[in-house]
VOGU-3710 file (C-alpha; in Angstrom, 3 decimals, decimal comma):
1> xxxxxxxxxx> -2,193/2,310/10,300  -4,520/1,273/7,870  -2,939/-0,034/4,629  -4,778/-1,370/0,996  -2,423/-3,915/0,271  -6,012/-6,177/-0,165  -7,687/-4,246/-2,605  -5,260/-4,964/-5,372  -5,634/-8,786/-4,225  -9,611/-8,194/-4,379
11> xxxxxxxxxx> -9,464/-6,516/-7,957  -7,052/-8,954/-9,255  -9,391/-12,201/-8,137  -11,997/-9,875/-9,526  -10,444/-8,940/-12,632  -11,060/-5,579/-12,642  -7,927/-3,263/-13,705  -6,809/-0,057/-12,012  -7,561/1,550/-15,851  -11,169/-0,343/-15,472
21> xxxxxxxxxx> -11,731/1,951/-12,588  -11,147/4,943/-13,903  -12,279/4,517/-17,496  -15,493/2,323/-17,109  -16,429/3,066/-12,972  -14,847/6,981/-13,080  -12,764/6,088/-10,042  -10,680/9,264/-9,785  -6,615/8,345/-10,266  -6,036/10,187/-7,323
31> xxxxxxxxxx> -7,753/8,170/-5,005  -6,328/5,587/-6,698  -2,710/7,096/-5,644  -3,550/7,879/-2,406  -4,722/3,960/-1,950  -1,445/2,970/-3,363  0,598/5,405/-0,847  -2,033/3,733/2,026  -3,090/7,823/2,863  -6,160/8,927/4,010
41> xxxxxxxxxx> -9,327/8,308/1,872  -12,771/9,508/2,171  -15,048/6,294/3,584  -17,682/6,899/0,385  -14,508/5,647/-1,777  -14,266/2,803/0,391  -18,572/2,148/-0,395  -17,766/2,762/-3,788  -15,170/0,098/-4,198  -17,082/-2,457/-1,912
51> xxxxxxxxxx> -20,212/-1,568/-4,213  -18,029/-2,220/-7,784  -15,898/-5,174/-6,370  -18,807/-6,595/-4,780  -16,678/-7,396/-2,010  -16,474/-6,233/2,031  -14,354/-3,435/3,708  -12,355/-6,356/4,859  -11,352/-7,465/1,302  -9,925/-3,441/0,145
61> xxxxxxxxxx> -8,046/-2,469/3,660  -6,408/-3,699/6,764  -5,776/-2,490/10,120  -1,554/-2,993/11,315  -0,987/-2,197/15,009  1,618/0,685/15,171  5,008/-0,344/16,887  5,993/2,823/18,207  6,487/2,462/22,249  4,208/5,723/22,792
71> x> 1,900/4,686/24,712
//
């Protein structure tokens, strides 16, 4: 599962506001909700975020093994 719990770490070192996104970068609030709820997002939202955090991939999302015992 792929969770975003860094990107509001990244933004807050960065100082950059969820309403900063939207009003002065036109992030779209319902990426923003779907990045909050850690569903799917298109990978040029990820690029965009990198590009206006100046920051890696690394620093917005995280990879967490799945503990189901499908296998």
């Amino acid at each position: 599962m792929i969770v975003y719990d860094r990107l509001w770490e990244t933004m807050k070192k960065k100082k950059i506001s969820q309403y900063s996104l939207i009003k002065d970068y036109q992030v779209n609030e319902a990426q923003l909700d779907r990045l909050r709820k850690n569903k799917v997002i298109k990978t040029i939202t990820l690029d965009r975020l990198c590009e206006i955090l100046d920051c890696e991939v690394e620093d917005i999302c995280q990879h967490i093994k799945n503990n189901s015992d499908e296998a």
